[in-house]
Every structure is written in C-alpha cells, then in structure tokens.
C-alpha positions in Angstrom: 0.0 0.0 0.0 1.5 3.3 -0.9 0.8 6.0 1.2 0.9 9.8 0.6 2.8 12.9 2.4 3.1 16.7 1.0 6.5 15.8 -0.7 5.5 13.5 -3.7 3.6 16.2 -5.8 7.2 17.9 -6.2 8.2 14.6 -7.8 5.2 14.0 -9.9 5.6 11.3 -12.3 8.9 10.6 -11.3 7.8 9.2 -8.3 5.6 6.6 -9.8 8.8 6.0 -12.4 11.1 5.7 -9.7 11.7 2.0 -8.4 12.0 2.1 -4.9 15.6 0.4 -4.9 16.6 3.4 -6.6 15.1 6.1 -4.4 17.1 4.1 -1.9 20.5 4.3 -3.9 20.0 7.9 -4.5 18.6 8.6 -0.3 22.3 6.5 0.8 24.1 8.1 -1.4 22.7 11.7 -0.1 23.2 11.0 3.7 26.5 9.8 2.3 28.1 13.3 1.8 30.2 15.0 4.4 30.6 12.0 6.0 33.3 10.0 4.4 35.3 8.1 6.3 32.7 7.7 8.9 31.5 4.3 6.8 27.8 3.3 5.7 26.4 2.7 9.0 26.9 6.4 10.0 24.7 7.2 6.3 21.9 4.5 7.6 21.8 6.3 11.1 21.5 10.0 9.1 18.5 8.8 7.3 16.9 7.1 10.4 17.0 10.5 11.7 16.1 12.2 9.2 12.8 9.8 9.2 12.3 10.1 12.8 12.6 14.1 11.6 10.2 13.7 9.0 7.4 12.3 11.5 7.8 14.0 13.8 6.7 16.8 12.2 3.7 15.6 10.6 5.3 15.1 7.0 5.2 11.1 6.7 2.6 9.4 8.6 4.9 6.4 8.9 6.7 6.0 12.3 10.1 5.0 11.9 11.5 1.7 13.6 12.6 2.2 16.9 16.0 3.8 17.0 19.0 3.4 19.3 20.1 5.9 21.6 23.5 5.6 19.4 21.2 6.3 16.7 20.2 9.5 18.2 
C-alpha cells in the first residue's frame, strides 16, 4: 500500500517512475556526503533520523522503527 505525504507532488511522475531500490541508492548516497570516512552505518543512522525528523513533524505518517540511543 503506498501512502501519501506533502513531498510526492514535487516529484510527480517521477515518483511513480522511480523503483523504490533506486530512491534508496540515491537517499544513501545523499546521507553519504560529508561523512566519508565515517562508513555506511553512520549514512543509515543519518537517514533514520532524518525519518524520525520527518514524522515528527507531521510530513510522513509512517513511524520509523525504533531507533538506538547511538542512533540518536
């Protein structure tokens, strides 16, 4: 089931183009930036936050899976 938030109309039809692997190529390779060195897990944690973020207030109606407080 695909759900809705106030940030898909900016992508339009690419959205519904997209594959959803490749939004999550392009979101890993965004949370990448300024932090090389630090490896992929510090990327993951970024967008966890970033989710958490993002929920909080009120722009994705899905909750993020619990974090940990190294997550945080």
């Amino acid at each position: 089931m695909k759900r809705h938030n106030e940030y898909l109309p900016v992508l339009g039809k690419l959205y519904d183009d997209t594959p959803k692997a490749v939004f999550a190529a392009i979101a890993l390779s965004l949370s990448f930036i300024d932090i090389e060195g630090r490896g992929w897990e510090q990327a993951v944690t970024r967008l966890k936050a970033e989710w958490l973020a993002l929920y909080n207030n009120g722009i994705v109606p899905q909750r993020p899976p619990r974090m940990n407080k190294e997550d945080l």
